[in-house]
N, C-alpha and C positions, 0 to 999 in steps of 0.2 A: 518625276512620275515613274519612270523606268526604277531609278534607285528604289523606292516604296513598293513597286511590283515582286524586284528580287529579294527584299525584304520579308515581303508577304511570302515569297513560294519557299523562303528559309524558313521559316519559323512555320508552315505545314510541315516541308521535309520532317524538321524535327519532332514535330507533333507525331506524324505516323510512323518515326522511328520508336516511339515510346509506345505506339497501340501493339497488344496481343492479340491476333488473330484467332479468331475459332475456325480451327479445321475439320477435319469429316461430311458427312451429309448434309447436306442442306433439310432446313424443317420446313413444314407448310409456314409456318408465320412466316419464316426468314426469307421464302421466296415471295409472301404476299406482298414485305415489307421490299423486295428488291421492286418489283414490279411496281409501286407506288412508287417508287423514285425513280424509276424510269417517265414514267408519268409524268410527274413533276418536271423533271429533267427537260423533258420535251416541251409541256406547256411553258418553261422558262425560255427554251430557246428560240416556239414561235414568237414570244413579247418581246426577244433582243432582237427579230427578225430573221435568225437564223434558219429558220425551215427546219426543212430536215436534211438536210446537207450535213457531212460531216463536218466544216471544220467552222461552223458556226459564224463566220465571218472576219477570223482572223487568222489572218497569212495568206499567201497564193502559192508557197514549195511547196517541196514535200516535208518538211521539218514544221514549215508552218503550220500543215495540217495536219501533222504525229501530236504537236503540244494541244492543239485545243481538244481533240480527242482524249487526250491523256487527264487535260483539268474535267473534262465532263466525266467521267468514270471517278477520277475524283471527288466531285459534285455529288457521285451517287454515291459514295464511299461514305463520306460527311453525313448526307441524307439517313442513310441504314444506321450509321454509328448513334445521329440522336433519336431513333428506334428501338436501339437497343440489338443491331441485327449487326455481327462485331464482326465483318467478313470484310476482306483490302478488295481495292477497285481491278485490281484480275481476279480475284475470285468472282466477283458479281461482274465481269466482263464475260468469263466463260461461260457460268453462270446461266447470261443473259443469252448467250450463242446456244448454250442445249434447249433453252426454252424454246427460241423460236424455233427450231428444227424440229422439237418433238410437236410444236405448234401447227408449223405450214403440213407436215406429215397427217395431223389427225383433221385438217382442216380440206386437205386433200382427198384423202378417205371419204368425207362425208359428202362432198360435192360431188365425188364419184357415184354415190348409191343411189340417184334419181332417176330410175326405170334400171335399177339390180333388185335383186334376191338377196342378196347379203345383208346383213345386220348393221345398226349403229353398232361406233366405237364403244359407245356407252354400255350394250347391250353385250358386249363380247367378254368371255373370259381373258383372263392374264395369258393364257397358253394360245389364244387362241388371235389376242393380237400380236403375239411374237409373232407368231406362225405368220402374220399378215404386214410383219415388217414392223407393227405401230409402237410406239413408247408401249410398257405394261402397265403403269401405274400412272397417266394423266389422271389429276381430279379436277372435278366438272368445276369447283370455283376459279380453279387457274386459269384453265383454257378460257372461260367468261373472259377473267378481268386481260388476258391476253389481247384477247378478240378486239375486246374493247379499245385496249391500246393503238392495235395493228389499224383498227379503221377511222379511228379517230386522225392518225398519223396519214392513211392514206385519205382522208378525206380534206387533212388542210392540204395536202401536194397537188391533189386533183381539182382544188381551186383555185390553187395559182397557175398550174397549166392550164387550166380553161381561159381565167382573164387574160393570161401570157395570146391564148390563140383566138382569142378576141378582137384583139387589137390591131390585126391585119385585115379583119373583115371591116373595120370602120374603118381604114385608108380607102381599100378597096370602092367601097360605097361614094368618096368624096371625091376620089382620081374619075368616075364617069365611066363605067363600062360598056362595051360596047351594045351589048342586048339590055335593054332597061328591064326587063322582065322577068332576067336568070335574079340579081341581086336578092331579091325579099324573098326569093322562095329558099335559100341557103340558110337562114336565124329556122326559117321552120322546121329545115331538117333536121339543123344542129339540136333545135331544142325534142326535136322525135328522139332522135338518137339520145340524147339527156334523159328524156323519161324514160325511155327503154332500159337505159341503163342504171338508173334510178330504182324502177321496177324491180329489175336483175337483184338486184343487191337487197332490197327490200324483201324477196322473197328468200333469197339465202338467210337475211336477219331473221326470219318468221321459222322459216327450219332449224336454225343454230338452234334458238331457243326454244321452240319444240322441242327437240334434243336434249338441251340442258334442265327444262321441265321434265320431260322422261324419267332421265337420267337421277336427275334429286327425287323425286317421288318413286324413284327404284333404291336408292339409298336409304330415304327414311325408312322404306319398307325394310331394307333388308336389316337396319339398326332398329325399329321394332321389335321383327325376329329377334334379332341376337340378345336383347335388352329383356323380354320372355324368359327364353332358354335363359339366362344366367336368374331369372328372378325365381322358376322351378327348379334349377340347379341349387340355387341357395335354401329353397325348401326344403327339397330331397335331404340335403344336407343338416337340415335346423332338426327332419326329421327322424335322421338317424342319430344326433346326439340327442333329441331325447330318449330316442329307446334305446341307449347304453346309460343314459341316466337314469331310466327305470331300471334297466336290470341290476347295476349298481348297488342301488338302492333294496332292491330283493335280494340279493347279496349277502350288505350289511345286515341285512333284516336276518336274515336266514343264522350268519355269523351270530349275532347275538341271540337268536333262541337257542341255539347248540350250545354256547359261553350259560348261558343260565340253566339250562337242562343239565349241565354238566355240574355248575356249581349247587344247583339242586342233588344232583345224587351225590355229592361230596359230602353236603351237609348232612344228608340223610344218614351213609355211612358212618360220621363222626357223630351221631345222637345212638346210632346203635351199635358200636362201637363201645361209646361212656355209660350206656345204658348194661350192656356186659358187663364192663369193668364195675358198676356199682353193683350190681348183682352177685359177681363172686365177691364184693367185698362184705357182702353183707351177709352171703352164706358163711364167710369165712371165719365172722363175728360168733355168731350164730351155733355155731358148731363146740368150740368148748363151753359155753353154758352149758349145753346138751351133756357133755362128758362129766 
């Protein structure tokens, strides 16, 4: 088994020794396609029951837990590559670290604006969320498919710490304590406290995407706009090559009545010109008869 293990981790080595990485900026697709494997990444390793733990459930060092991190970035490496998104697993590790910064940063901001004066992220210029610390160019599909990841992830941890503190209130209940009375009233606070916090979050999801509605129906608006302006731009445009094709055209026109006005007095000239010439020839005839 081992022998087939380092088998398999030779023949990737050598596999990502042959891939070309694409360097530079990251594109919108390439980051949607990182985030999709992140996704995935995770829905894989709640099924092997890893959680969200780093090291997935194999090793207990520290070496132990450098390699399964290292095959999971891999994993996402592999994922992006048959995407078509040609980026090695430190790039889409860093990648994945600016994300969620510029993430928990815009997600902070907006928890903060509940009884401020100040404006959505959505709503604010580029200058003006420098000026406020925030990424300048978050787009509203990222932060979504973000969002989505981050609570999805905090929603399966938050229900294995629940059943995890669970399970001491049923000893509790069978060991017999001393006030028969405090035990049942404990499931109802815990469960008060559950829909409190239930509620919390519910109403943050109901803002988010308030938010992200805003925010798109402030985009298409303003891709409207711009889709306009370029469609009267290109009229202005259509409209000033015709009127150098008219003029053009008056031009040539004009060129060629001056070419035929000109070959007209040409002709004219050479009729009276040969009309002289037969005229003295004929007086010329004319004259010694006369003698």
């Amino acid at each position: 088994m081992a022998d087939d293990q380092s088998h398999a981790m030779v023949v990737v080595d050598e596999e990502s020794k042959r891939r070309e990485y694409r360097r530079g900026n990251w594109t919108p697709q390439e980051t949607m396609t990182l985030m999709e494997a992140k996704k995935m990444d995770n829905e894989r390793r709640l099924r092997r029951g890893g959680g969200g733990g780093g090291g997935g459930g194999e090793g207990s060092s520290s070496s132990g837990q450098s390699r399964p991190s290292e095959l999971r970035w891999k994993w996402v490496e592999d994922y992006c590559w048959r995407l078509g998104c040609l980026r090695s697993q430190n790039q889409c590790n860093d990648k994945w670290d600016n994300l969620m910064r510029d993430y928990k940063k815009v997600r902070d901001y907006e928890s903060r604006l509940l009884g401020s004066d100040d404006s959505s992220y959505w709503k604010l210029e580029r200058h003006e969320r420098k000026e406020r610390g925030l990424p300048s160019n978050m787009l509203g599909q990222i932060y979504e498919a973000m969002a989505e990841i981050v609570e999805r992830k905090g929603s399966s941890s938050v229900g294995a710490s629940t059943a995890a503190a669970a399970a001491p209130l049923v000893h509790s209940d069978s060991d017999g304590s001393q006030n028969s009375g405090s035990p049942p009233l404990q499931p109802k606070k815990r469960r008060r406290r559950e829909d409190e916090g239930t509620s919390n979050t519910t109403t943050t999801t109901n803002n988010t995407n308030s938010e992200l509605a805003t925010a798109i129906t402030k985009g298409a608006s303003v891709l409207a706009d711009a889709l306009l302006a370029n469609e009267e731009r290109e009229e202005e445009w259509h409209k000033s090559l015709l009127t150098l094709e008219e003029r053009r055209l008056k031009i040539e026109e004009t060129k060629a009545d001056l070419t035929k006005q000109a070959m007209d007095g040409l002709i004219d000239s050479i009729n009276k010109l040969a009309n002289s010439i037969l005229a003295v020839a004929s007086s010329g005839k004319t004259s010694p008869r006369n003698q």
